[in-house]
N, C-alpha and C positions, 0 to 999 in steps of 0.2 A: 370420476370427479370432473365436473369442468369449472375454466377458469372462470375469476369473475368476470364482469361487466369492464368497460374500460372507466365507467364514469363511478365505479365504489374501489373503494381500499382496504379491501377485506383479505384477511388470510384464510388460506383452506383449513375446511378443520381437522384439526390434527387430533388422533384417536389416542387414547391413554398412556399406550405402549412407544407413539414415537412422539410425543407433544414436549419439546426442547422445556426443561427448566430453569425459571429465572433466577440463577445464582450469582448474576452479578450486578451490585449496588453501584453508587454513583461512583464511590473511590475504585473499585476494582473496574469499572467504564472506562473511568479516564486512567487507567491505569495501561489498559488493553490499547485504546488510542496513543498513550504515549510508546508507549510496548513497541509498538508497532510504526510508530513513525519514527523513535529515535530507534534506530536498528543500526543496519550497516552506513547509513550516509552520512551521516558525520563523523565516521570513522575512514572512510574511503575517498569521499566524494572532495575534499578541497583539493585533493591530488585532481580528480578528473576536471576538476573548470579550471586547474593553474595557469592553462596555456590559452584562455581566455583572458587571463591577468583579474586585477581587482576590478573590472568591471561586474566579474562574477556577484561580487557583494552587491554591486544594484539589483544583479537579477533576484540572491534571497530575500532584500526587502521584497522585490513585488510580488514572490511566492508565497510569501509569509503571510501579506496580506489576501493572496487570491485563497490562500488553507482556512484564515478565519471566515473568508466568506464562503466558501462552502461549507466549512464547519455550520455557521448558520443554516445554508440551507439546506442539508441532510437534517439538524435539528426540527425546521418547518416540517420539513418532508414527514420526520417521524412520527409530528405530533397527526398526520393524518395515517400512515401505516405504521403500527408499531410491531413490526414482524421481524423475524427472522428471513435476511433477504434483501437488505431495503434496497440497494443499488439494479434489483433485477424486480423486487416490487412494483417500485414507482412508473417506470417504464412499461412497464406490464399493463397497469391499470390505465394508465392517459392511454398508450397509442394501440394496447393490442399483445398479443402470445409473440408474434414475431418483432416486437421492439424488445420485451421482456427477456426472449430467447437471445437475441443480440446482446442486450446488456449484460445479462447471465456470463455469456459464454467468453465475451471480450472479458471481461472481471475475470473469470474464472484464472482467461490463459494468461494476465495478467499474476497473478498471480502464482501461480508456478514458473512462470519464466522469470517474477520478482524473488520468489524464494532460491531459485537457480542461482540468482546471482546476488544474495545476500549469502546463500555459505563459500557463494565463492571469495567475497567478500573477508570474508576468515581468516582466507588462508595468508594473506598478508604479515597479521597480525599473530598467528603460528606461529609464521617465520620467525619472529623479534623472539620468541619464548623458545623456540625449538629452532633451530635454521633447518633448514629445506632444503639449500644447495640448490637449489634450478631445479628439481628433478619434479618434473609435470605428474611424475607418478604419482609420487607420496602427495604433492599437492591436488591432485584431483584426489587420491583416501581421503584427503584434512576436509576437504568441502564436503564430500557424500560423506563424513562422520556429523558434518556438523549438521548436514541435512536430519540426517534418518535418528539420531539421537531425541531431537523435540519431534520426529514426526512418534517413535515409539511410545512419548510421555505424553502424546495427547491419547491415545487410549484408556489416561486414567480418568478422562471423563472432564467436563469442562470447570466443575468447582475448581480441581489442579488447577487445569489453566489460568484461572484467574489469579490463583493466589499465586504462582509464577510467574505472573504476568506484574504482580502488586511488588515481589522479591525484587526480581532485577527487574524492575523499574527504579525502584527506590538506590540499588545497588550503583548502577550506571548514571542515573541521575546526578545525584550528588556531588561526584566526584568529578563527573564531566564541567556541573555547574561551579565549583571549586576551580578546576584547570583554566575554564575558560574566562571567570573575573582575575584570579593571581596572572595568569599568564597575560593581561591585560596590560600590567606592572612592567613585562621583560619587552616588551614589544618594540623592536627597530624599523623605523620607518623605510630604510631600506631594504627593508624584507619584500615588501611591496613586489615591487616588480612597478614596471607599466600596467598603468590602465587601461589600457586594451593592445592585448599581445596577440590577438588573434588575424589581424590581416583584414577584417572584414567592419562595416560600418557598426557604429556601438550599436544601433536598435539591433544589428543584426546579433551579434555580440550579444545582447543582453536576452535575447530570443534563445539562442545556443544556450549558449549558460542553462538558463531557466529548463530548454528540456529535460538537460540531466538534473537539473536539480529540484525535479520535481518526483523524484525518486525518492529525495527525502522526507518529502510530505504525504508520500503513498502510505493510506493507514489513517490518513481524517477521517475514514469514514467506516471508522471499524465497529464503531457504538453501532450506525443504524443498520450496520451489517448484522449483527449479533443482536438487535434489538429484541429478539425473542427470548433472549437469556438474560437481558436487562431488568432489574425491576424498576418500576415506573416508568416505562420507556417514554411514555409522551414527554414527560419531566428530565431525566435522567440520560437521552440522549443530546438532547440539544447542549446539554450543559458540561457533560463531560465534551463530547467534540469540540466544544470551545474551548474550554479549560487546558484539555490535553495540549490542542494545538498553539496555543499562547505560551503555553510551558515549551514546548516544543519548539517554537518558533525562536523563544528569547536566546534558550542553548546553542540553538543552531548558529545563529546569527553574534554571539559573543564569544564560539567556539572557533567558528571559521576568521573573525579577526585576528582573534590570539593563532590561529593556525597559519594564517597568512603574512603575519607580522614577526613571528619567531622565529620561522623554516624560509633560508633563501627561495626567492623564486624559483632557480637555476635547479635546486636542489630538491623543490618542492612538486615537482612537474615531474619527476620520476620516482616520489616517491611511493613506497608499499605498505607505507604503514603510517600516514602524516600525521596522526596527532600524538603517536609515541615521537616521533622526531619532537615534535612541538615541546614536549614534556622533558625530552632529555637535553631540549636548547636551556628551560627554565631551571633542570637539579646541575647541569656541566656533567651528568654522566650517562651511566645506563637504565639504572635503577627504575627512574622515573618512565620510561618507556617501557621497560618492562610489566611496569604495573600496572600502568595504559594499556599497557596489551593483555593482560587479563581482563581488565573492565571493559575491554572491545568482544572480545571473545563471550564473555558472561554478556554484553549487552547483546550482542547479532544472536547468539542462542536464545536468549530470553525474546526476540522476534521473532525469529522463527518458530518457536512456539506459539504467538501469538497468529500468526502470517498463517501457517497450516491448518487453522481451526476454522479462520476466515475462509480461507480457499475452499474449505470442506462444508460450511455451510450454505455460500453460494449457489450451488449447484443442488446441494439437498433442499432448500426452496423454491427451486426449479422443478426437479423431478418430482413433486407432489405437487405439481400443474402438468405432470408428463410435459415437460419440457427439457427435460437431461434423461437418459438410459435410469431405469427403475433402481439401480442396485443404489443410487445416488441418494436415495431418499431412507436409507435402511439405518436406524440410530441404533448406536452398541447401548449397554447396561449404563456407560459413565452419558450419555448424553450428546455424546461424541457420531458424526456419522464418520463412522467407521471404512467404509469404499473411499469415499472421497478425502479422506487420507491417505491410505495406500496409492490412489490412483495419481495422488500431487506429487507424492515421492517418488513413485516411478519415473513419472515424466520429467520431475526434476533429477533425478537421477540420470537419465537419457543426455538432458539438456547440457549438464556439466560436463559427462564423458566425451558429449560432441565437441563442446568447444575447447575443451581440454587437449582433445586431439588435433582441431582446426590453428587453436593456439591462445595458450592463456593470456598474453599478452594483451590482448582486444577483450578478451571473455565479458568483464565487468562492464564496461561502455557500451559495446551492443546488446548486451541485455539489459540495463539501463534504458536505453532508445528504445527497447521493442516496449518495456513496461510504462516507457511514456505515453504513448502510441492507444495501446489495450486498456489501458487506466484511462485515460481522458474519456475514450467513448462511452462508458456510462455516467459519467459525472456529466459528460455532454447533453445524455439522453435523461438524466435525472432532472437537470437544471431547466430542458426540454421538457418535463414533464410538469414542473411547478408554474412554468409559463402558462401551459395550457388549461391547469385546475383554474390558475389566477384568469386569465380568459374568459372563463367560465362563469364565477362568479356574480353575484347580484348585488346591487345596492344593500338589500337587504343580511345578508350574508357575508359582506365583506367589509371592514373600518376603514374610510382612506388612506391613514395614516399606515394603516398596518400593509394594507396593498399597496403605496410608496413604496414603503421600505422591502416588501418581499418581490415585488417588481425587479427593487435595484440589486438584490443578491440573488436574485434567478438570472436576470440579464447579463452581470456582471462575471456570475461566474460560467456562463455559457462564453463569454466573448472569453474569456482568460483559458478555459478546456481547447475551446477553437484557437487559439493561440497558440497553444503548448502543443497541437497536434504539428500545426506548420512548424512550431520552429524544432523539432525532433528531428527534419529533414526527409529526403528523400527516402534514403537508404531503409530506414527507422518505419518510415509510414509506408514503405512498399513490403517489409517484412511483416508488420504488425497489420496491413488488405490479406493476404495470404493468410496470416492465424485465424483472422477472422472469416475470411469467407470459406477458411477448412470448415467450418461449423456448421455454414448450410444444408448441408448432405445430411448430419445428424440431424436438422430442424426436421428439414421433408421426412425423411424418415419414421420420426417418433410424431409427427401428425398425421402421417399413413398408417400408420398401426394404429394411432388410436381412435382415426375414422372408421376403421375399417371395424375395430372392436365394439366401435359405438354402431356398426350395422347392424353385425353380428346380435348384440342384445337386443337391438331393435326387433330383428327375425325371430328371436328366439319366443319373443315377449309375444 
């Protein structure tokens, strides 16, 4: 099979036996994009920007707005690929196998390092339900259960998924969008804290902030990931990625006030579970935190259901370009490829027991940093790639009005990826060079083999 041309947006064709089917409509779309954005981070994340102070909240406006503009532009994007794939598509097609192999594989490891520390994520909220005592043990069990749980339920095929994806969304939605207007009501302006407790100038400040919390918004781009189980993907992508992330966005951003306003600063910068504390400022007891912390649990599981399918599709649009190891592209009976689920929970299995051991204490923040890092570079190279079609383009072929506008959201959201890479920091982007350039060895590899395959029939012929 080879791949296409850099200048068509076609998908390989896929033969009877493994051609993904489109079981999910516009509401179960944007169900998967919220699925998947609202997960662990607004359950975890106003603890991690605390000690940034409310400066954080500038950074979620500009995230909020940088999620809707690439929700647009993966929407564009789709309506030219509408495949399964799209973050390793796009790149693929403009610059070539080794931009598409790049995109693929940053995604990929993004991804299991982001599932890694979404069930780590969890175990917080365990805590408030079950206490834990400190013991790293039982809380490294709570994460690898909360992993390997949705990774075993997506074997039943991806119609599940969806409609797990449609349950708790609706589940956690709700009740968050409920916490986060009433708790609007309780809100003490001394909750606050300083607006910028970090030590460092606000742009810098508001750059920090923004890397972690662009954790929260990983998951815009789940429609044109999954676009080949979409129906009507030309239609149906763009508009769920919008939808989701506008939904998405308003939660986040009325949650984190009510989060910030209810939980002293003091008290908020350590804590493990912020928005059950949020909840038990608003009832005066436990209750309300308690039930928080079941809708955290039900919400971060109903991600990572979401998160593992992704992950597993990624790579299985790759390996039917021979661009990932061949088991990658093998789909079970439910629709599901099958390896690259196994192979996300391993590796996220790995990931938590390492850092479990190194110390959980840090675990969620530096894998936060590294999924800022590995996430950006194909939103980078996708945004990168709409530039270039746009480039391209003729009078005849192109509305000005509409190459304006797709100008300003290919641009816009390149400078905001290049943005979010810097401000991740050093530490962040020297681990997240390392994921990345582990993948070469696999590229060279599976192009040698399949040069060498392509000799072989050549001689044979």
């Amino acid at each position: 099979m080879t791949a296409p041309s850099p200048t068509e947006a076609t998908a390989p064709e896929p033969t009877a036996a493994s051609a993904p089917r489109r079981t999910f409509g516009l509401t179960a779309a944007t169900a998967l994009v919220m699925g998947n954005i609202i997960g662990g981070g607004i359950f975890a994340l106003p603890a991690a920007v605390a000690p940034y102070g409310t400066v954080s909240l500038v950074a979620f406006v500009v995230l909020s707005v940088a999620a809707v503009l690439l929700a647009l532009l993966f929407g564009r994007l789709a309506r030219r690929s509408p495949v399964t794939g799209g973050l390793y598509v796009y790149p693929r097609d403009a610059f070539g196998p080794f931009a598409g192999f790049l995109s693929a594989w940053s995604y990929w490891t993004m991804c299991w390092v982001s599932i890694a520390a979404l069930a780590t994520a969890v175990v917080g909220y365990v805590d408030v339900l079950i206490p834990l005592h400190g013991n790293h043990a039982l809380e490294a069990v709570v994460a690898l259960a909360a992993l390997w749980l949705p990774a075993a339920a997506n074997f039943a095929g991806t119609r599940w998924v969806g409609a797990v994806q449609v349950v708790s969304t609706v589940l956690k939605f709700v009740p968050l969008l409920l916490v986060a207007t009433i708790g609007l009501f309780f809100v003490d302006a001394d909750n606050f804290g300083p607006f910028n407790a970090s030590g460092e100038s606000t742009p810098g400040a508001v750059a920090a902030a923004a890397a972690l919390l662009l954790y929260s918004f990983l998951g815009v781009e789940s429609a044109a990931v999954s676009a080949g189980e979409v129906e009507d993907p030309e239609r149906n992508v763009g508009r769920a990625s919008v939808l989701g992330t506008l939904a998405s966005a308003l939660v986040y951003l009325l949650g984190t006030v009510a989060v910030f306003g209810l939980v002293p600063h003091d008290k908020l910068v350590d804590s493990g579970a912020p928005f059950a504390d949020a909840v038990n400022a608003i009832t005066g007891g436990s209750w309300g935190g308690t039930a928080i912390a079941l809708v955290a649990v039900a919400s971060i599981t109903g991600c990572l259901n979401g998160w593992i399918l992704l992950a597993a599709q990624m790579p299985y649009a790759a390996a039917r370009d021979g661009l990932f190891p061949a088991p990658f592209a093998k789909v079970g009976k439910g629709g599901v490829p099958g390896f690259g689920v196994w192979a996300v929970a391993v590796l996220g299995t790995l990931l938590i027991a390492l850092n479990y051991t190194a110390g959980p204490d840090t675990t969620f923040r530096v894998l936060v940093l590294i999924t800022t890092f590995t996430g950006c570079v194909p939103y980078l190279l996708s945004a990168a790639a709409q530039l270039f079609w746009l480039a391209q383009g003729t009078r005849e072929r192109v509305r000005p009005a509409g190459l304006v506008r797709d100008l300003i959201v290919a641009a816009l959201s390149f400078a905001f990826s290049f943005w979010l890479i810097a401000g991740a920091g050093y530490a962040a982007v020297y681990q997240g060079v390392l994921f990345l350039f582990a993948g070469i060895p696999v590229y060279v590899w599976l192009r040698g083999r399949r040069r060498e395959s392509a000799e072989e029939a050549t001689l044979a012929a």
